[in-house]
GUKE-878963 format. One record per residue (C-alpha): x, y, z; residue number from 1. Coordinates in steps of 0.05 Angstrom, whole numbers. Example, Ala and Ser with C-alpha at 12.3 -4.5 7.8 and 13.67 -1.06 7.14 Angstrom:
2
[[246, -90, 156], 1]
[[273, -21, 143], 2]
***
This chain:
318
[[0, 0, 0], 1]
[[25, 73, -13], 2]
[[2, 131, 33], 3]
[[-4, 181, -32], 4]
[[8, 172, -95], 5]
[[12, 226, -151], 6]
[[5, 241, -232], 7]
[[38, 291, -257], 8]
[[101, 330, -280], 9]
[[164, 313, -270], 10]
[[217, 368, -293], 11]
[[287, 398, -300], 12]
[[289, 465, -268], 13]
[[346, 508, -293], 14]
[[356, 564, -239], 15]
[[396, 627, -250], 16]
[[462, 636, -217], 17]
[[504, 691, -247], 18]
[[484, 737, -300], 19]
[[544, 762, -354], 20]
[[549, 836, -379], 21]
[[505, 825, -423], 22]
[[446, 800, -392], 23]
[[452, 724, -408], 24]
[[442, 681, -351], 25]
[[492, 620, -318], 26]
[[440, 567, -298], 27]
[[454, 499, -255], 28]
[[396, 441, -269], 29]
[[356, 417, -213], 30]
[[295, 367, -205], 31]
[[228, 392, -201], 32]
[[159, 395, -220], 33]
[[102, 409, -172], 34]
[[76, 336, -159], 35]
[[153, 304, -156], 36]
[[166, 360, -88], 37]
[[99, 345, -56], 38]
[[113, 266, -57], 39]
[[187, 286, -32], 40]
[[172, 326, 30], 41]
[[120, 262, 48], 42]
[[176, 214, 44], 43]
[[224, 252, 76], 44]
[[169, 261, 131], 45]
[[152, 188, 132], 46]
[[102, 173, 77], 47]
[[109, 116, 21], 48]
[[95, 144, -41], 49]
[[93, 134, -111], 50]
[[91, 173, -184], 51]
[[49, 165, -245], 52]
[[73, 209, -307], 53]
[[129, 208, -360], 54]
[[187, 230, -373], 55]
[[238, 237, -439], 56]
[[288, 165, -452], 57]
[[340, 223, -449], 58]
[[388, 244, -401], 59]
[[351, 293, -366], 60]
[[293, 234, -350], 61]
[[342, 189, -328], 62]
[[368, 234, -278], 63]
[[302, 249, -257], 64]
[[284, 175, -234], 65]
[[351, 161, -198], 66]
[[333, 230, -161], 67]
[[258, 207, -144], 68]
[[286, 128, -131], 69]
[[341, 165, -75], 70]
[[276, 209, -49], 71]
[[250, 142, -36], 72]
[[191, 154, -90], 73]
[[169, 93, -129], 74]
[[181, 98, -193], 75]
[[145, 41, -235], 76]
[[93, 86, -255], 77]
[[139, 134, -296], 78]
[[134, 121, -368], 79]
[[198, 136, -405], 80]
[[182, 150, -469], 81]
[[235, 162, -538], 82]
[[192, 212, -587], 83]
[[178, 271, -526], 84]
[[243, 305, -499], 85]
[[242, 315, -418], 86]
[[207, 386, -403], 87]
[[251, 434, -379], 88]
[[239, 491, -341], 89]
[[279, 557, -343], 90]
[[268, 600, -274], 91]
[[294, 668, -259], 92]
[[294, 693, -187], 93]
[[298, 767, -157], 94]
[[331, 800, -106], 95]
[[277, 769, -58], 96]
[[271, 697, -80], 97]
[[219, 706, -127], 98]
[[205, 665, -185], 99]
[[187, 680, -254], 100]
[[194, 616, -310], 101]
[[191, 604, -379], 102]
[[185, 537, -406], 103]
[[214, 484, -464], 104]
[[145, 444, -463], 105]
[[116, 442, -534], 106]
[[111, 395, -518], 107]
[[143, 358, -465], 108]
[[137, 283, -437], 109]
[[91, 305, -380], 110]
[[42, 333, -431], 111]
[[37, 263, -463], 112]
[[18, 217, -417], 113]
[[-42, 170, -435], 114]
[[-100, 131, -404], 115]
[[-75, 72, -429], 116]
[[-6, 77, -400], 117]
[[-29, 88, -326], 118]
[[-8, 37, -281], 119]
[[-75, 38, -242], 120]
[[-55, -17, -196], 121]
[[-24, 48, -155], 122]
[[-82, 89, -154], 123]
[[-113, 18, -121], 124]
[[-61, 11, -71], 125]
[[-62, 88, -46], 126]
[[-91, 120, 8], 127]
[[-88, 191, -21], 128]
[[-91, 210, -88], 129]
[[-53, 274, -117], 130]
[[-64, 328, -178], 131]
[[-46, 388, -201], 132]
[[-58, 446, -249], 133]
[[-3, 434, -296], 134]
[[-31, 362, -318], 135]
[[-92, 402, -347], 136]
[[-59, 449, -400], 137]
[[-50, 406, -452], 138]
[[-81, 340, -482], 139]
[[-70, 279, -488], 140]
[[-48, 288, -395], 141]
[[-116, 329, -387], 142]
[[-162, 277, -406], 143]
[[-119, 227, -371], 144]
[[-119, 259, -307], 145]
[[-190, 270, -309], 146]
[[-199, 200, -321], 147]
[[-149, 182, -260], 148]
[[-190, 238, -215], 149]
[[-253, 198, -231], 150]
[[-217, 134, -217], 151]
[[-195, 146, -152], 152]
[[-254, 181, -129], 153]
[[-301, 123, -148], 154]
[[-258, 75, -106], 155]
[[-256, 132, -46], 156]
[[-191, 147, -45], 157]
[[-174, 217, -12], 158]
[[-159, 266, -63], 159]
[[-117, 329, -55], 160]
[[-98, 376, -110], 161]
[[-53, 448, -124], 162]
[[-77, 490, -176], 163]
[[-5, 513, -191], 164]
[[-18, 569, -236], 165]
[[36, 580, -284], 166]
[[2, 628, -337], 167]
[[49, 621, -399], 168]
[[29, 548, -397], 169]
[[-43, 565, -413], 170]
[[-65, 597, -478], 171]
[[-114, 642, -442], 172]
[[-137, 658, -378], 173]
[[-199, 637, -386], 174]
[[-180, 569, -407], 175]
[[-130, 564, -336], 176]
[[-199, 590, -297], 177]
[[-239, 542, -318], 178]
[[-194, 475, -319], 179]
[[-158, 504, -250], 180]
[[-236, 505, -218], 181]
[[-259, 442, -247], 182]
[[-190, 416, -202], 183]
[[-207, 447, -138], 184]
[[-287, 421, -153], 185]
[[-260, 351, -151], 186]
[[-213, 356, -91], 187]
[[-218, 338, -15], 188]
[[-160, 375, -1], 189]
[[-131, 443, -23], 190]
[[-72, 473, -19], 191]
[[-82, 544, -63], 192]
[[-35, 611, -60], 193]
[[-68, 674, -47], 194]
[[-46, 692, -121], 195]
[[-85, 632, -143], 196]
[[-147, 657, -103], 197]
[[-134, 718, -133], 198]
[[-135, 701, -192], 199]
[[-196, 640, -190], 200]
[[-243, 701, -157], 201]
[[-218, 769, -151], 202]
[[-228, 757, -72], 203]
[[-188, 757, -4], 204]
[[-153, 691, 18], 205]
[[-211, 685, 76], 206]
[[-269, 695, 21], 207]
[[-224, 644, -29], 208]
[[-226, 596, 36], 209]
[[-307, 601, 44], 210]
[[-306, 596, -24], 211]
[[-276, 533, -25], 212]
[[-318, 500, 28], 213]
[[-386, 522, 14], 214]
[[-382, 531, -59], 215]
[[-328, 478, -87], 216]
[[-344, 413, -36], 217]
[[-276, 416, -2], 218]
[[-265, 396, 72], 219]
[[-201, 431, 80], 220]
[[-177, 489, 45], 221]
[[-97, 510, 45], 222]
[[-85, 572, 38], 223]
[[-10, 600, 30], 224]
[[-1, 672, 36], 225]
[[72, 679, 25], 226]
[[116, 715, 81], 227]
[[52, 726, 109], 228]
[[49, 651, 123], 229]
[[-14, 610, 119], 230]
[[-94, 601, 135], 231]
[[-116, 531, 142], 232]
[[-187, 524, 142], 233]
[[-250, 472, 157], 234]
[[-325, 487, 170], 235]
[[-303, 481, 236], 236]
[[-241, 503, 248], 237]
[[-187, 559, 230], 238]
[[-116, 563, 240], 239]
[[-73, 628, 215], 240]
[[1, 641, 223], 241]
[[62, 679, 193], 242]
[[125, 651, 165], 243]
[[173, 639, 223], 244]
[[232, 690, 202], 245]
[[286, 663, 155], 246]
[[336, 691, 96], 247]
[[304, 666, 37], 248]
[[346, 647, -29], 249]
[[303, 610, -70], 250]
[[229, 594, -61], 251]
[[229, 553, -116], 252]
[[187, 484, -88], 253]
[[170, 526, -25], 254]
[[93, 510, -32], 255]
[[95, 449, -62], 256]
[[136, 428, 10], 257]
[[81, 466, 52], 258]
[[37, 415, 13], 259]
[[72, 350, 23], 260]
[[87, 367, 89], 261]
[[16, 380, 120], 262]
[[-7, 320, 86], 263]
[[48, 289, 122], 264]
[[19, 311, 188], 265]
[[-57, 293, 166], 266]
[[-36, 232, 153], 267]
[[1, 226, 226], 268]
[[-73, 241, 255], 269]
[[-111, 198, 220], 270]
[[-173, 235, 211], 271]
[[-221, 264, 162], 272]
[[-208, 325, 144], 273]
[[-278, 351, 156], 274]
[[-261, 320, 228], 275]
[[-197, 367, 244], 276]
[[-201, 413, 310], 277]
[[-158, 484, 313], 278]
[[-109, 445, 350], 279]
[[-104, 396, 291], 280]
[[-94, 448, 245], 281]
[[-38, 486, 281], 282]
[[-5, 411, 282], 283]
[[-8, 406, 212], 284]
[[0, 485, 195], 285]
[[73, 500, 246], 286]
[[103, 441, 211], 287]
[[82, 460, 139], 288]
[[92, 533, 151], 289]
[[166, 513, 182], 290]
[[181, 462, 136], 291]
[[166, 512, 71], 292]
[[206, 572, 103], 293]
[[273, 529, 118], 294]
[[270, 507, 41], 295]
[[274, 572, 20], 296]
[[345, 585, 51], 297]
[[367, 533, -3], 298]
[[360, 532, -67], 299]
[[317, 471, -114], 300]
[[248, 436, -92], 301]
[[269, 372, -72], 302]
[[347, 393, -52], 303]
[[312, 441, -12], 304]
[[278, 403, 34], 305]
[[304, 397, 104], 306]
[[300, 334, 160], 307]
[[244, 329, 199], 308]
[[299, 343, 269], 309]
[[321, 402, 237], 310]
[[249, 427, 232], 311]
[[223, 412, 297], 312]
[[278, 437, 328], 313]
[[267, 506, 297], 314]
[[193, 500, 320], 315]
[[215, 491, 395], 316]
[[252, 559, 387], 317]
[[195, 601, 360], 318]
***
């Protein structure tokens, strides 16, 4: 049995790390992708896990599985395939650690996967089952994940999901709106940015929250607020907090670990998430919220993510 298992991208981030007279950039490779961090910070907190998507039979894709086998991620569900090259993704970061990325996905392996090559024997053995917004920009992975969405839910898996807006992917807003809501309408569990609220209804991260519960069917709603922190939220319970102080260098991953790691701690309580008190929140929300902020002193997603000592440690000295 896996505790979650995930479809999705699996990446190569290039990261900026000197820039020559000119403007060009020196960049150093990474892993990423959105679903490949969130499984990460759940093994490194404990979790089995496991990966459905596809990657390149390239250099870059082999990489990618040794990384994800060393994460401890199960890998049998990747599907390495020779016509689609390994997407790549090219992010530039500011003086604050903020992220802006362009992409070499047109397409890319992720974008490929198929129905038919799903290993649904995983989504049978899993506890919780995983999605997010960048398997619905392009077909044939849309369909497919809509297919695998439908498959869990039918055999009652949990299902959690991260819009992950990343607008040059989509060719319109309007398109991103309404596959990004048909994600959340499916979903469980939700862990959304305060951009991505922004953006889904023009509304504050508290009205995106009771949006989410009373409009979208969702038992617990995520929301990150950046240095702000977080507001985790139930029809019966809140829990807000800011980001404990750190020097952030790279945020690159930072919410995808906030993810994996309060699933981490939902899974440690074993309840429903409609069942989750305030104190069961601020268990799952101090560890997320800590977790995310020490990534950010480092740079990658999955590099990035720091021992579960190391983070309660820093939680005993707030």
């Amino acid at each position: 049995m896996y505790d979650v298992v995930a479809l999705g991208e699996l990446l190569i981030d290039f990261s900026t790390k000197a820039v020559d007279a000119a403007g060009y950039p020196t960049m150093a490779a990474s892993p990423g992708g959105a679903p490949s961090n969130f499984l990460a910070a759940l093994n490194a907190y404990g979790a089995k896990t496991a990966l459905i998507g596809k990657v390149g039979e390239d250099a870059f894709g082999r990489l990618l599985l040794a990384t994800l086998t060393e994460a401890g991620i199960d890998t049998r569900g990747i599907v390495r395939d020779p016509e689609v090259f390994t997407t790549l993704a090219f992010v530039t970061v500011d003086e604050h650690g903020e992220r802006s990325f362009s992409f070499a996905r047109k397409p890319g392996a992720d974008t490929q996967l198929r129905w038919e090559e799903v290993d649904k024997a995983l989504i049978d053995q899993a506890n919780v089952f995983h999605f997010g917004g960048l398997s619905l920009t392009d077909e044939p992975a849309r369909a497919t994940t809509q297919q695998a969405v439908a498959y869990a839910a039918e055999r009652g898996k949990l299902i959690t999901y991260d819009p992950n807006l990343r607008k040059p992917l989509w060719r319109s807003e309007e398109e991103a709106r309404e596959q990004l809501l048909w994600g959340v309408q499916q979903a469980d569990v939700v862990k959304i940015s305060d951009e991505e609220v922004a953006f889904l209804w023009g509304c504050s991260p508290d009205e995106g929250a009771e949006r989410l519960l009373n409009e979208c069917g969702v038992a617990l709603a995520m929301v990150t607020l950046g240095a702000a922190g977080c507001l985790l939220k139930t029809k019966k319970a809140c829990f807000r907090a800011p980001c404990p102080p750190v020097h952030p260098v790279d945020t690159c991953g930072a919410g995808d670990i906030f993810g994996g790691s309060a699933v981490a701690r939902l899974l440690e309580l074993q309840k429903a998430p409609s069942d989750l008190t305030e104190q069961d929140l601020a268990y799952i929300g101090r560890f997320a919220l800590t977790s995310a902020s020490l990534s950010t002193e480092h740079t990658g997603g999955i590099p990035s993510i720091q021992n579960r000592d190391v983070i309660l440690e820093r939680m005993e000295l707030l």
